[in-house]
TIRO-2110 file (N, C-alpha, C; in Angstrom, 1 decimal):
// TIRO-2110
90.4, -153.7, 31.8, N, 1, A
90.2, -152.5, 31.0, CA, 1, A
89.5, -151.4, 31.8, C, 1, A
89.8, -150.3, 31.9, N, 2, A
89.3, -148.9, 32.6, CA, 2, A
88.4, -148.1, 31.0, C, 2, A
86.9, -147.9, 31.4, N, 3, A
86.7, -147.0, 30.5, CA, 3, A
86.1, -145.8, 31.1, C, 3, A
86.5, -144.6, 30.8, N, 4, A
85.5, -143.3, 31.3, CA, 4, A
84.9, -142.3, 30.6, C, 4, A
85.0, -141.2, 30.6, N, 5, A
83.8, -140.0, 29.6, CA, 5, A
82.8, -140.3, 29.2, C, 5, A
82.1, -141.0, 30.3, N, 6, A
80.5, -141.1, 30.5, CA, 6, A
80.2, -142.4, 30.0, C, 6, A
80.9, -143.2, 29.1, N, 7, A
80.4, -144.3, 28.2, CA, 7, A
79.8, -145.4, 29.0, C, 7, A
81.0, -145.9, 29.6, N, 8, A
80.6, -147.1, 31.1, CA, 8, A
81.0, -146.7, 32.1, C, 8, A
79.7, -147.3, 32.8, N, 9, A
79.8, -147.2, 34.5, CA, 9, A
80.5, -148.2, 34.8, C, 9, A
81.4, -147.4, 36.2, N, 10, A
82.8, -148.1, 37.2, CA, 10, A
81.8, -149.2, 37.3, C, 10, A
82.3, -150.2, 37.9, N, 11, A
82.1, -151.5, 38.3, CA, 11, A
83.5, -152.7, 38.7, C, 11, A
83.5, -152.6, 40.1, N, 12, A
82.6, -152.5, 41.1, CA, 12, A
83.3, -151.7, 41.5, C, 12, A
84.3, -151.1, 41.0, N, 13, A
85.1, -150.0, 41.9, CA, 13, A
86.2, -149.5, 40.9, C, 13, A
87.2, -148.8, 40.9, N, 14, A
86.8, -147.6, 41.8, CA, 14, A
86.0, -146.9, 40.9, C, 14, A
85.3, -145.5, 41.2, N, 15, A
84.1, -145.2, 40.7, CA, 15, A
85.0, -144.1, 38.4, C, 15, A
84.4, -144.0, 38.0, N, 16, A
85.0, -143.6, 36.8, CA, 16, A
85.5, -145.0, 36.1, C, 16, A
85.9, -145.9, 36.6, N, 17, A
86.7, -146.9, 35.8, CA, 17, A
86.3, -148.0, 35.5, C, 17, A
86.5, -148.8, 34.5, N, 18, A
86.6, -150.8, 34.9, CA, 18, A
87.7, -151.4, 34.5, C, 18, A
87.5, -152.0, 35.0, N, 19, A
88.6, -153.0, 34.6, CA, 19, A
88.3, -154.3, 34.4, C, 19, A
88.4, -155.3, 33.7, N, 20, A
87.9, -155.9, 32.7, CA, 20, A
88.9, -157.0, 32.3, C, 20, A
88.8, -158.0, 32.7, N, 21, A
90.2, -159.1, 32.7, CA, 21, A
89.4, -160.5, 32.6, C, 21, A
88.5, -160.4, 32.4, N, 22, A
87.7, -161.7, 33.1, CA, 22, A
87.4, -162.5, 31.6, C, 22, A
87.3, -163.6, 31.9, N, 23, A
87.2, -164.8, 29.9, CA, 23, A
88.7, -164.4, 29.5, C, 23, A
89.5, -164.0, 29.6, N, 24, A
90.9, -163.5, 29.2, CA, 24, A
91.8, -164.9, 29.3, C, 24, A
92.4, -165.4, 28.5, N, 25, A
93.2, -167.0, 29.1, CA, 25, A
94.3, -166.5, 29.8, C, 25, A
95.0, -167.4, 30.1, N, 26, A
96.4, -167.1, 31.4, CA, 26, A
97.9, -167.0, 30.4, C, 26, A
97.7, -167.1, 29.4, N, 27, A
98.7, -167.0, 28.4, CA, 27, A
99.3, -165.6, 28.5, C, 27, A
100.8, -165.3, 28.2, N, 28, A
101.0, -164.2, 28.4, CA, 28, A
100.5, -163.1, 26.9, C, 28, A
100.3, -161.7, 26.9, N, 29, A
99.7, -161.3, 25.9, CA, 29, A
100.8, -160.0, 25.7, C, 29, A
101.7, -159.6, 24.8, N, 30, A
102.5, -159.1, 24.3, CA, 30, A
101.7, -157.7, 24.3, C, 30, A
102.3, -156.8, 25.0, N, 31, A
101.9, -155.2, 24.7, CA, 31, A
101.4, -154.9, 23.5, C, 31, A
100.9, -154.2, 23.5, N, 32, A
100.2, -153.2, 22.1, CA, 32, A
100.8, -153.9, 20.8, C, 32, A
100.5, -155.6, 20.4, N, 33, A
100.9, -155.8, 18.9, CA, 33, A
100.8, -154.3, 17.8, C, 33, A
101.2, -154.8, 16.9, N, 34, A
100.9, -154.1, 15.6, CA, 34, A
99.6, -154.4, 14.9, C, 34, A
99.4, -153.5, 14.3, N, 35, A
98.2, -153.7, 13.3, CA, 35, A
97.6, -155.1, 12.9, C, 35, A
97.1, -155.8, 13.0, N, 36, A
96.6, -157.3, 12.9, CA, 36, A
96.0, -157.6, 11.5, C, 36, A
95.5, -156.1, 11.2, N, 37, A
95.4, -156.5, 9.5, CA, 37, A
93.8, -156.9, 9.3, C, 37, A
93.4, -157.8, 8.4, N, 38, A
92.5, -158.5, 8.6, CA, 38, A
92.6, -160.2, 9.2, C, 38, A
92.3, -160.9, 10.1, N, 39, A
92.6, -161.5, 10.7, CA, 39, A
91.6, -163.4, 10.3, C, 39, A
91.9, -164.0, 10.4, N, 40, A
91.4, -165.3, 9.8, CA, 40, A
90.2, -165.8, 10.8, C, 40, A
89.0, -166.5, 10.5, N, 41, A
88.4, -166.4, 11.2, CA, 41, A
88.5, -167.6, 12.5, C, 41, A
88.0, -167.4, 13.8, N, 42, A
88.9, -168.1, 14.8, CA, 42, A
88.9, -169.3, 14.5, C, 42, A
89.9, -170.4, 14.4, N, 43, A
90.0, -171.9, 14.5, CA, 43, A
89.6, -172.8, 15.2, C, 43, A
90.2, -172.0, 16.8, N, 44, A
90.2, -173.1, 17.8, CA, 44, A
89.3, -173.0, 18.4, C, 44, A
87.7, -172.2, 17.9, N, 45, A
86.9, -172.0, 18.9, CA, 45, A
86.9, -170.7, 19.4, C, 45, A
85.6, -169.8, 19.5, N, 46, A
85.6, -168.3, 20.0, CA, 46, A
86.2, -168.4, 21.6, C, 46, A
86.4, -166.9, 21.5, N, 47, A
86.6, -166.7, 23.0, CA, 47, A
86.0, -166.2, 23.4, C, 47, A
85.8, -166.1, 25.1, N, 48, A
84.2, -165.7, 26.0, CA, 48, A
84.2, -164.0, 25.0, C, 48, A
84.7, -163.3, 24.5, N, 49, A
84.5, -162.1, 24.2, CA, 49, A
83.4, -161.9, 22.8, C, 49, A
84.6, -163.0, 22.0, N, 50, A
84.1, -163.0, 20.8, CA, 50, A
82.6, -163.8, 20.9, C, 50, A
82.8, -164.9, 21.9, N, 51, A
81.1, -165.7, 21.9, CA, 51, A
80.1, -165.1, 22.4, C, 51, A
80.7, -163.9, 23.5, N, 52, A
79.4, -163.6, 23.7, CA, 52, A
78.6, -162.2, 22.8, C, 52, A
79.9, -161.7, 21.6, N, 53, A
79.6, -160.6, 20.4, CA, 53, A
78.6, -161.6, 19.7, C, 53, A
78.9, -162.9, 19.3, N, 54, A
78.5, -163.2, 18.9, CA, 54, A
76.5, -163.9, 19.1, C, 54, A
76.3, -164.1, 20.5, N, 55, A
75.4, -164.3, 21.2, CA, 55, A
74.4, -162.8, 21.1, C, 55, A
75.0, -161.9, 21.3, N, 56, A
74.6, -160.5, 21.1, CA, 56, A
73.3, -160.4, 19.7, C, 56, A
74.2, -160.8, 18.9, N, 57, A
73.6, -160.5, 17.8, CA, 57, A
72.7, -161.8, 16.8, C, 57, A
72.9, -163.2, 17.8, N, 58, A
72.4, -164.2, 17.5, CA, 58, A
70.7, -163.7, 18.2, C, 58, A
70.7, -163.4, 19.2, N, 59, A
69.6, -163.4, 20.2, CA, 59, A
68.4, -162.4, 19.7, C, 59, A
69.6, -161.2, 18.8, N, 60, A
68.8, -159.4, 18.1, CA, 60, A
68.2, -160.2, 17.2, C, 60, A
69.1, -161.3, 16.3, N, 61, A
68.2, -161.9, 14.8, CA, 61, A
66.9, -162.4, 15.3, C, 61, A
67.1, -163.4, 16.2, N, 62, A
66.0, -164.3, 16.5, CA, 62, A
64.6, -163.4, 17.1, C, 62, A
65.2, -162.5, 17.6, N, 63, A
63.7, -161.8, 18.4, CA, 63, A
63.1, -161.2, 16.9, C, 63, A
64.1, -160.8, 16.3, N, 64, A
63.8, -160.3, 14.9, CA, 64, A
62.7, -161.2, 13.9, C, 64, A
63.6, -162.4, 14.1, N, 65, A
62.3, -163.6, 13.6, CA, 65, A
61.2, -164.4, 14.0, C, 65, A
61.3, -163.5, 15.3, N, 66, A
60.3, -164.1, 16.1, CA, 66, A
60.4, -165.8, 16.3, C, 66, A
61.7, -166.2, 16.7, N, 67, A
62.2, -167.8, 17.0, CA, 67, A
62.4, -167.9, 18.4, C, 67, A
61.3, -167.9, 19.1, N, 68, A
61.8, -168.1, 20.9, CA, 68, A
62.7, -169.2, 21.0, C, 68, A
62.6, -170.2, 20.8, N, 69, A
63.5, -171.1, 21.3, CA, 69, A
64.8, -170.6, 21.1, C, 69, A
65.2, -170.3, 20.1, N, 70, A
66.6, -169.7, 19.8, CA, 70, A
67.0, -168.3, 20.4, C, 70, A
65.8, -167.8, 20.5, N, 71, A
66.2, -166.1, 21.2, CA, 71, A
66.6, -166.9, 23.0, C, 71, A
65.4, -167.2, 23.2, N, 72, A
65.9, -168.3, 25.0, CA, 72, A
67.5, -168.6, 25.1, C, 72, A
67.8, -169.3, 24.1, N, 73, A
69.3, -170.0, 23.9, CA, 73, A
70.1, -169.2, 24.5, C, 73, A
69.9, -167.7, 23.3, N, 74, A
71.2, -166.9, 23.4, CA, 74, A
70.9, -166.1, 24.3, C, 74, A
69.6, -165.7, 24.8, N, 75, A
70.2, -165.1, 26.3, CA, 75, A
70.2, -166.1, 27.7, C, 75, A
70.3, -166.6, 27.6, N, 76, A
70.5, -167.7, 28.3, CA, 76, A
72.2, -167.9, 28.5, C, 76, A
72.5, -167.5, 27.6, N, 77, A
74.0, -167.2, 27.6, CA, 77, A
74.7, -166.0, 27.7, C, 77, A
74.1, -165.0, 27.4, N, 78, A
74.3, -164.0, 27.6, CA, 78, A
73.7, -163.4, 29.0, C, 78, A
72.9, -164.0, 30.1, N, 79, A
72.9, -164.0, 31.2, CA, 79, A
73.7, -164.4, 31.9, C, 79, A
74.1, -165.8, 31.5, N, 80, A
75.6, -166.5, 32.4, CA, 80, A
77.2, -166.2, 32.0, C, 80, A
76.8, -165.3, 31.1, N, 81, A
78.0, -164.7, 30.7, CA, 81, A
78.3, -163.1, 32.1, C, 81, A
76.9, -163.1, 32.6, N, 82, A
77.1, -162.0, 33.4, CA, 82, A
77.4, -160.4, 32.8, C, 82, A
76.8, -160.8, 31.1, N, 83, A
77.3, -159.1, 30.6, CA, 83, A
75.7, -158.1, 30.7, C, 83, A
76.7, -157.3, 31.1, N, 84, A
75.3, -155.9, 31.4, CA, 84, A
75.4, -154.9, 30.4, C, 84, A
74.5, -154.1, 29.5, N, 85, A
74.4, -153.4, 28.8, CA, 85, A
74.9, -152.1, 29.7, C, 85, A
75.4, -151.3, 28.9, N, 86, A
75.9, -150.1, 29.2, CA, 86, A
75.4, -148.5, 28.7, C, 86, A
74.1, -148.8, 28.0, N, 87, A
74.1, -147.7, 26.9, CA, 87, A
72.4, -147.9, 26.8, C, 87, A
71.6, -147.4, 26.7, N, 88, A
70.1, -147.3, 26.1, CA, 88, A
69.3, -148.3, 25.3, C, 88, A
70.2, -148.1, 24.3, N, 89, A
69.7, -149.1, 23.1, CA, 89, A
69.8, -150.2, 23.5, C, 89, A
71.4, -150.6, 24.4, N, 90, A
71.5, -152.2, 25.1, CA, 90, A
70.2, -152.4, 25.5, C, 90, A
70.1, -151.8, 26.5, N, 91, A
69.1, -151.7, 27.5, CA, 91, A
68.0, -152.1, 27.4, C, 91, A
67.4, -151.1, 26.4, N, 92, A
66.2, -151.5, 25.7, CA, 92, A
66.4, -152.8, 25.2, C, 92, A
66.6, -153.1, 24.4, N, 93, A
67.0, -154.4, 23.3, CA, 93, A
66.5, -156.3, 24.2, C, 93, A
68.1, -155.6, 25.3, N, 94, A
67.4, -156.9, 26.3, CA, 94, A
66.5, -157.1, 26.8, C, 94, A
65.7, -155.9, 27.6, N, 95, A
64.6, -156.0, 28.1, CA, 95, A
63.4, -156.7, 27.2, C, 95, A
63.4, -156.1, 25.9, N, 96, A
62.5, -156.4, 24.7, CA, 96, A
62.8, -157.9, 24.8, C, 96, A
64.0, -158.3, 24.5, N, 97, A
64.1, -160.1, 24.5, CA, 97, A
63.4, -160.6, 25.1, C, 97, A
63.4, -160.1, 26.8, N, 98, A
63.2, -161.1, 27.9, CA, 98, A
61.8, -161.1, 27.8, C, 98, A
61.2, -159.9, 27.8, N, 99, A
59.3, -159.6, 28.2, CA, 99, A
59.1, -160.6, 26.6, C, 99, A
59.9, -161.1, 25.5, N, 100, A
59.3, -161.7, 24.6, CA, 100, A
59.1, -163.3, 25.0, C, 100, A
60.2, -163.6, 25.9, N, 101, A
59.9, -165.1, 26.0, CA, 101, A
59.1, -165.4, 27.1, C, 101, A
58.5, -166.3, 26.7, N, 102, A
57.4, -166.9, 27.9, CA, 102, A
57.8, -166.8, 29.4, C, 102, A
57.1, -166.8, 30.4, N, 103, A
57.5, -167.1, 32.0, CA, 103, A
58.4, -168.2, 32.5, C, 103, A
58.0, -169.3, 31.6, N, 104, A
58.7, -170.6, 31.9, CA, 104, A
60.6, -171.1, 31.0, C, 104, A
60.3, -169.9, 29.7, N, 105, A
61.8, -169.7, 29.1, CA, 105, A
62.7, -168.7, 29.5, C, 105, A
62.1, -167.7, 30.4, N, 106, A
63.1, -166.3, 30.7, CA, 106, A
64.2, -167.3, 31.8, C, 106, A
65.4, -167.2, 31.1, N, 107, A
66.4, -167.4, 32.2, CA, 107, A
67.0, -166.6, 33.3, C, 107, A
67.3, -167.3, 34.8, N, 108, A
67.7, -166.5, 35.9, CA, 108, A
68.9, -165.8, 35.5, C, 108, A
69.3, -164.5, 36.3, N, 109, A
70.1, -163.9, 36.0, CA, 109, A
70.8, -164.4, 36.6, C, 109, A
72.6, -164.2, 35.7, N, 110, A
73.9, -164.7, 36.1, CA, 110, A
74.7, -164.1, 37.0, C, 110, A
75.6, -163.8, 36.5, N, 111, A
76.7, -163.5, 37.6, CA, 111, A
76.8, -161.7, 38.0, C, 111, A
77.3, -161.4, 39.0, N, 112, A
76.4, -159.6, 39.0, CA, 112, A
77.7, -159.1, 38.2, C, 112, A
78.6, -159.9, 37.7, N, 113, A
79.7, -158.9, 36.7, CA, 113, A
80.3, -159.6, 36.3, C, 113, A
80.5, -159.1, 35.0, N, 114, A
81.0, -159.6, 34.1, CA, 114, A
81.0, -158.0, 32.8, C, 114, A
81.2, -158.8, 31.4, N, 115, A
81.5, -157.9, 30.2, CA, 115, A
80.7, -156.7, 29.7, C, 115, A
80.8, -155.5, 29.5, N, 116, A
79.9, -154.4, 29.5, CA, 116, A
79.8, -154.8, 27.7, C, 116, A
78.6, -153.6, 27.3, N, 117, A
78.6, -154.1, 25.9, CA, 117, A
77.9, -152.8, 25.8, C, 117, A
77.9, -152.5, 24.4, N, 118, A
77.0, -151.4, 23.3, CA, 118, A
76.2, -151.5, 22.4, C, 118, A
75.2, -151.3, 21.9, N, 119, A
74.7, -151.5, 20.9, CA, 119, A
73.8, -150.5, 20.5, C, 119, A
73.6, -150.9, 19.0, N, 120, A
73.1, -149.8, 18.1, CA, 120, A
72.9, -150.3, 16.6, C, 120, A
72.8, -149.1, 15.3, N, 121, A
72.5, -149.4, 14.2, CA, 121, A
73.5, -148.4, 13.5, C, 121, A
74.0, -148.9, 12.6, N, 122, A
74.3, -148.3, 11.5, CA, 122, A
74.0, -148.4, 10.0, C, 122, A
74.0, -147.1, 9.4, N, 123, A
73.4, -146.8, 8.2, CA, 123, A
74.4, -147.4, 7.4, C, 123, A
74.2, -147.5, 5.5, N, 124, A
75.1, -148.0, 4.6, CA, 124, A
76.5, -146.6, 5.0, C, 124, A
77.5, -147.1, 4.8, N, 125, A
78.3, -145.8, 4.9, CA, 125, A
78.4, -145.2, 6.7, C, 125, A
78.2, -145.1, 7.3, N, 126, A
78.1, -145.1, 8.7, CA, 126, A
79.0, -145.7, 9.3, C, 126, A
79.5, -144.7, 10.7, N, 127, A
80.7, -145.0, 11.2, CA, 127, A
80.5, -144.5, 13.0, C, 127, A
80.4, -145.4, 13.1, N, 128, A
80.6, -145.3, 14.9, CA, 128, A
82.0, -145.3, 15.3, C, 128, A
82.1, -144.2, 16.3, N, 129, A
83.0, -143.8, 17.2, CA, 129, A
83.4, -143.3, 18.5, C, 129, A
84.1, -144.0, 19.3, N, 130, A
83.5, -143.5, 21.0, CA, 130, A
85.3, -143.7, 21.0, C, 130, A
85.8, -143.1, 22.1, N, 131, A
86.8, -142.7, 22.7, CA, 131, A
86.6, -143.4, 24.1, C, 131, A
87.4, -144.4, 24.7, N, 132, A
87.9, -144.6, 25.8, CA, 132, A
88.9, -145.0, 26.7, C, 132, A
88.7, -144.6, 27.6, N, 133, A
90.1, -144.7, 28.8, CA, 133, A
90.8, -145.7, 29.0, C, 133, A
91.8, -146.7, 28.5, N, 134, A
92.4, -147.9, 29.3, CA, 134, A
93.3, -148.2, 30.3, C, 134, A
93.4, -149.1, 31.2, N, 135, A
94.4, -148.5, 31.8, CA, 135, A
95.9, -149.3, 31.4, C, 135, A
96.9, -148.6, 31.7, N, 136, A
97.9, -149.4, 31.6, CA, 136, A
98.2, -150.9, 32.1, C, 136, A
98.7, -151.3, 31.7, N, 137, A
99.3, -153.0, 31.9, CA, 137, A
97.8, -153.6, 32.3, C, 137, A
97.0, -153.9, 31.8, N, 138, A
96.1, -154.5, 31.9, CA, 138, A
94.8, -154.8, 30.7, C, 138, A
94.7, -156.4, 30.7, N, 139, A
94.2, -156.8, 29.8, CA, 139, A
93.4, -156.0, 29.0, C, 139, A
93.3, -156.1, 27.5, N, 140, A
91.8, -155.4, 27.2, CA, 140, A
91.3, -156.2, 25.7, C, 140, A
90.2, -157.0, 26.1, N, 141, A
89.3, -157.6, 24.9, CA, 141, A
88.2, -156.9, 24.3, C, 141, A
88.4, -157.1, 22.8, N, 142, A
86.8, -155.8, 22.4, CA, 142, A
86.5, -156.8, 20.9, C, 142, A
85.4, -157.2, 21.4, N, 143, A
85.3, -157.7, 20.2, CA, 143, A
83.4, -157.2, 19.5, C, 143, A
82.9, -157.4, 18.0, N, 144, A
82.0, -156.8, 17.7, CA, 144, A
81.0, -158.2, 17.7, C, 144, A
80.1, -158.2, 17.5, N, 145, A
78.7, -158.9, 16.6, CA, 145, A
77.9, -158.5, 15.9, C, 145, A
77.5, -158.5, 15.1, N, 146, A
77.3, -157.8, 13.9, CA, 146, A
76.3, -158.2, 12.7, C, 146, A
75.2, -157.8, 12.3, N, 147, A
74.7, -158.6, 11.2, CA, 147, A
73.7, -157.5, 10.1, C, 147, A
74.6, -157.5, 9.0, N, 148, A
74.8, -158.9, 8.6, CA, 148, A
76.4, -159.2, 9.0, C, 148, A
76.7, -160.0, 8.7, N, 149, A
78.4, -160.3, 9.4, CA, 149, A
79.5, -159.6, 8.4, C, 149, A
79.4, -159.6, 7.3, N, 150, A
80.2, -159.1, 6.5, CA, 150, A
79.6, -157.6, 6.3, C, 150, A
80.5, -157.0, 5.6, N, 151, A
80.7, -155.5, 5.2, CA, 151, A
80.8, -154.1, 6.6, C, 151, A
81.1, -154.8, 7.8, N, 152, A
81.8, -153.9, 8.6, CA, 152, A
83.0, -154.2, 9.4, C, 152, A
83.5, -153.1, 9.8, N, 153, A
85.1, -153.0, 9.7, CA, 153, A
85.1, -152.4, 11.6, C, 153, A
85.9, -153.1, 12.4, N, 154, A
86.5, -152.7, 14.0, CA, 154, A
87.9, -152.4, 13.2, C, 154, A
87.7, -150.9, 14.2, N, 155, A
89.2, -150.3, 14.6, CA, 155, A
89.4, -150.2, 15.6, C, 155, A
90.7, -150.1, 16.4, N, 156, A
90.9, -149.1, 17.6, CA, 156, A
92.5, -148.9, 17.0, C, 156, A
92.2, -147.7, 17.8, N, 157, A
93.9, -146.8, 17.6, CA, 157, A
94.1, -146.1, 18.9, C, 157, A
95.3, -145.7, 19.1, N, 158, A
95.3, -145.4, 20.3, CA, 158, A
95.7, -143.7, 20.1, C, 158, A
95.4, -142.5, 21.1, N, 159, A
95.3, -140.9, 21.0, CA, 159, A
96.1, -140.4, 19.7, C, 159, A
97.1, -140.9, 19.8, N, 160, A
98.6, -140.7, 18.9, CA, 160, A
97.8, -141.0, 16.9, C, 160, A
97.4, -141.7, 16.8, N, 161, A
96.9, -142.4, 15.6, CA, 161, A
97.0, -143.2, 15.4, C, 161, A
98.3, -144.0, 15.9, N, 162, A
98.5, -145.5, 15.7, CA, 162, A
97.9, -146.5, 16.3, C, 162, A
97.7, -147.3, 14.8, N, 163, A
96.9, -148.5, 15.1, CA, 163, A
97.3, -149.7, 15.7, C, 163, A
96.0, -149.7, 16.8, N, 164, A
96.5, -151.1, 17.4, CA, 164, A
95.7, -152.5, 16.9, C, 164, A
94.7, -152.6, 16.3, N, 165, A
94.1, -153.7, 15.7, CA, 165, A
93.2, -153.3, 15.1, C, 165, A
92.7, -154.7, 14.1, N, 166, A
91.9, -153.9, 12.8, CA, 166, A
91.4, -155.4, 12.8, C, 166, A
89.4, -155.6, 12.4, N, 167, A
89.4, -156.8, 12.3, CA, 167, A
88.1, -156.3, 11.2, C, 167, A
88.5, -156.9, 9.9, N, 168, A
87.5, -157.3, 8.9, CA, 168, A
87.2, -158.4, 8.0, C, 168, A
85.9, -158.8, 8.2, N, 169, A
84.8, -158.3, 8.5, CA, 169, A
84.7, -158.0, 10.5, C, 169, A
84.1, -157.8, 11.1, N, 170, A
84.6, -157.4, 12.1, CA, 170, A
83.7, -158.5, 13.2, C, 170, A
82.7, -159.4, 13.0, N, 171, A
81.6, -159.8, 13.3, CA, 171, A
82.4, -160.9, 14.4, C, 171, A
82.5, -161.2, 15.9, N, 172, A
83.1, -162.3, 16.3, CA, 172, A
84.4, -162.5, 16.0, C, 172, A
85.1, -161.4, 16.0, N, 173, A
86.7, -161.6, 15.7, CA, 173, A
86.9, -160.5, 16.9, C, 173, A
87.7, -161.2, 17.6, N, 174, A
88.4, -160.5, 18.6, CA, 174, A
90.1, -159.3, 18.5, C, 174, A
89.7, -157.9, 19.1, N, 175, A
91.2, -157.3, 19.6, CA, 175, A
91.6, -157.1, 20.8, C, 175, A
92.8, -157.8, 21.1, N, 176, A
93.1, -158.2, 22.1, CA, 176, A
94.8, -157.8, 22.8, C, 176, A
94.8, -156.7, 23.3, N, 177, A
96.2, -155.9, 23.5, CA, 177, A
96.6, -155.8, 25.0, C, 177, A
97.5, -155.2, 25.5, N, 178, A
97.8, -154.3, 26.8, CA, 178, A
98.0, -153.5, 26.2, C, 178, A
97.7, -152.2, 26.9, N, 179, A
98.1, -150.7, 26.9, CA, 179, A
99.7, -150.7, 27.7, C, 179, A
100.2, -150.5, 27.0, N, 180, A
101.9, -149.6, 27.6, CA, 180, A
101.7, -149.0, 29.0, C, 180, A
100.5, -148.2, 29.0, N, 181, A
100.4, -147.1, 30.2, CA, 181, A
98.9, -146.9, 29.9, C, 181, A
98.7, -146.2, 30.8, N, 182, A
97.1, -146.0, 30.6, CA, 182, A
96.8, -144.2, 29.8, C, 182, A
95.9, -144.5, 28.9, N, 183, A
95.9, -143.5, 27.5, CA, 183, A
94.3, -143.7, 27.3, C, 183, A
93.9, -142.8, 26.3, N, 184, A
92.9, -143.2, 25.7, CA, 184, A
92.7, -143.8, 24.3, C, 184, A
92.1, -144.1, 24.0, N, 185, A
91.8, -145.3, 22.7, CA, 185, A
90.3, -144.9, 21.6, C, 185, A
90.8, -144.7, 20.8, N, 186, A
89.7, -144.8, 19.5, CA, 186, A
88.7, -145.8, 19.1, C, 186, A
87.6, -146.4, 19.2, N, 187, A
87.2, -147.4, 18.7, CA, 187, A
86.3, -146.9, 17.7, C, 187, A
86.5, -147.6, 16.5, N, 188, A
85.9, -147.4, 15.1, CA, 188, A
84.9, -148.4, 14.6, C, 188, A
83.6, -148.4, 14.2, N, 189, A
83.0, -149.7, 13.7, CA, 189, A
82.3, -149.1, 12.3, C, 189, A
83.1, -149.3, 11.2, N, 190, A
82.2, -148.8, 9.9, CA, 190, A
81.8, -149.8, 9.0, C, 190, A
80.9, -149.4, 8.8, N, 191, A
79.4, -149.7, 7.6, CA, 191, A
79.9, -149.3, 6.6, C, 191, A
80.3, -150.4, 5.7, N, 192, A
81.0, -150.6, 4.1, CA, 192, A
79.6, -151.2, 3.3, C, 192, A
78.8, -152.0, 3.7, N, 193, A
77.9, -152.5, 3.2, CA, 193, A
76.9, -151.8, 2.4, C, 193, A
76.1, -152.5, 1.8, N, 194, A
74.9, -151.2, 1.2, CA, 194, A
73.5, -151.7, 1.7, C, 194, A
73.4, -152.1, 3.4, N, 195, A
72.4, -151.7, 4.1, CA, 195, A
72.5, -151.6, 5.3, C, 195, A
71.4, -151.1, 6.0, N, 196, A
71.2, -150.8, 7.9, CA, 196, A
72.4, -152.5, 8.3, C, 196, A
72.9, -152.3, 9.6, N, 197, A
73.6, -153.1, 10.0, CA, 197, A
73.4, -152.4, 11.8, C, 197, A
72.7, -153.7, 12.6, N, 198, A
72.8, -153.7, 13.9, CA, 198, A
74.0, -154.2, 14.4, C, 198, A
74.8, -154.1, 15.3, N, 199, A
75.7, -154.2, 15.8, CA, 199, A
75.4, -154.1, 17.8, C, 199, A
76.5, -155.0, 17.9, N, 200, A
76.7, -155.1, 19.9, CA, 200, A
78.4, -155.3, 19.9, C, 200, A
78.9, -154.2, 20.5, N, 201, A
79.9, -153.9, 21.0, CA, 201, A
80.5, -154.6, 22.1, C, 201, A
81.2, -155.9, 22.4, N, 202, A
81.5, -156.1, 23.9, CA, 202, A
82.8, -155.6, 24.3, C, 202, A
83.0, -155.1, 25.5, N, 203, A
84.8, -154.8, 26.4, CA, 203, A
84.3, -155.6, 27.5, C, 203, A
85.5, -156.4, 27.3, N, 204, A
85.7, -157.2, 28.7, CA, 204, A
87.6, -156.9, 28.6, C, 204, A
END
C-alpha cells in the first residue's frame, strides 16, 4: 500500500510512499471486491492486521486500568509486530505505555518495519476521515481497534464514491482489496454510539 498527503512517512523507500504487503497470506486476492456489507466476525483466527488493531486497543484499555501485566503482553506484540505509529497521538500513547511498565517488563524493540497505524478519539456522533494514496496492483490491509468494540463503523471508498468495503462494528475486522491502478481512497471511521470511543487505525 502507497500512502501520501502528509499522513505516513515513505518507508523505506521511495520517499512520499509505502508500500505495505507484509502479514498478507499468499492466496490470490481479487481486485477491488464489492461492498462487503457488514461482515461476520473472523472464524479462523485474526490476521496480523486485524491482531495487531486489535493489540492496539487491548494495550490503550489496560494502561487505562492500570493492569501491567496485560498492557506488557500487548506491546510486547505490538513491538514484534514491528508497527510504528505514524501520527502524534500514536506516538504519544506508546511512549506513555512503555515509561508505564517497569525496566524489567519494557519489551525490546522488533522489527525496523513493519505496519504503520493511527490513533485518536472520537466523540458520540463523530466521524474521522483522511484521504490516501494507494498504489495500483498492490496489496492493501486496513483494519480498526476500537473500544468500546461495538457502535463504530470502517469505510473506505475509492475518489469516484464507490465503495470498496464496509465493516460493522468495525473493531478487528479486516478490509482487504487491490487497487485496479493507483488512485486515492477515502477512509471513514464513525461514532454511532452514545460515548467517547478511542480507536487505532492499522495499513499494512
Amino acid at each position: 500500500m502507497a500512502v501520501r498527503g502528509g499522513y505516513l512517512r515513505a518507508w523505506p523507500a521511495p520517499a512520499a510512499a509505502i508500500v505495505m504487503a507484509t502479514g498478507l497470506t499468499s492466496c490470490a486476492v481479487p481486485p477491488e471486491p464489492a461492498p462487503s456489507g457488514v461482515a461476520p466476525a473472523p472464524s479462523g483466527g485474526m490476521t496480523s492486521t486485524e491482531r495487531l488493531a486489535n493489540d492496539l486497543i487491548e494495550a490503550d484499555t489496560a494502561f487505562a486500568a492500570n493492569q501491567m501485566e496485560r498492557l506488557a503482553e500487548h506491546v510486547r506484540a505490538i513491538e514484534l509486530a514491528g508497527a510504528r505509529p505514524f501520527d502524534p497521538p500514536g506516538e504519544a500513547a506508546l511512549q506513555a505505555w512503555r515509561s508505564a511498565l517497569p525496566p524489567e517488563q519494557r519489551p525490546m524493540r522488533g522489527r525496523v518495519l513493519g505496519p504503520a497505524y493511527i490513533s485518536g478519539r472520537l466523540a458520540p456522533g463523530g466521524k474521522l476521515r483522511t484521504e490516501q494514496v494507494m498504489l495500483g496492483g498492490k496489496p492493501v490491509s486496513v483494519a480498526a481497534g476500537t473500544a468500546p468494540r461495538t457502535g463504530l463503523r470502517l469505510r473506505i471508498a475509492r475518489a469516484d464514491g464507490n465503495m470498496v468495503c464496509e465493516q460493522s462494528p468495525a473493531h478487528a475486522r479486516e478490509c482487504r482489496f487491490i487497487p485496479a491502478y493507483t488512485q486515492r481512497y477515502r477512509i471513514e471511521l464513525v461514532n454511532s454510539g452514545a460515548r467517547d470511543a478511542r480507536y487505532h487505525i492499522v495499513f499494512d
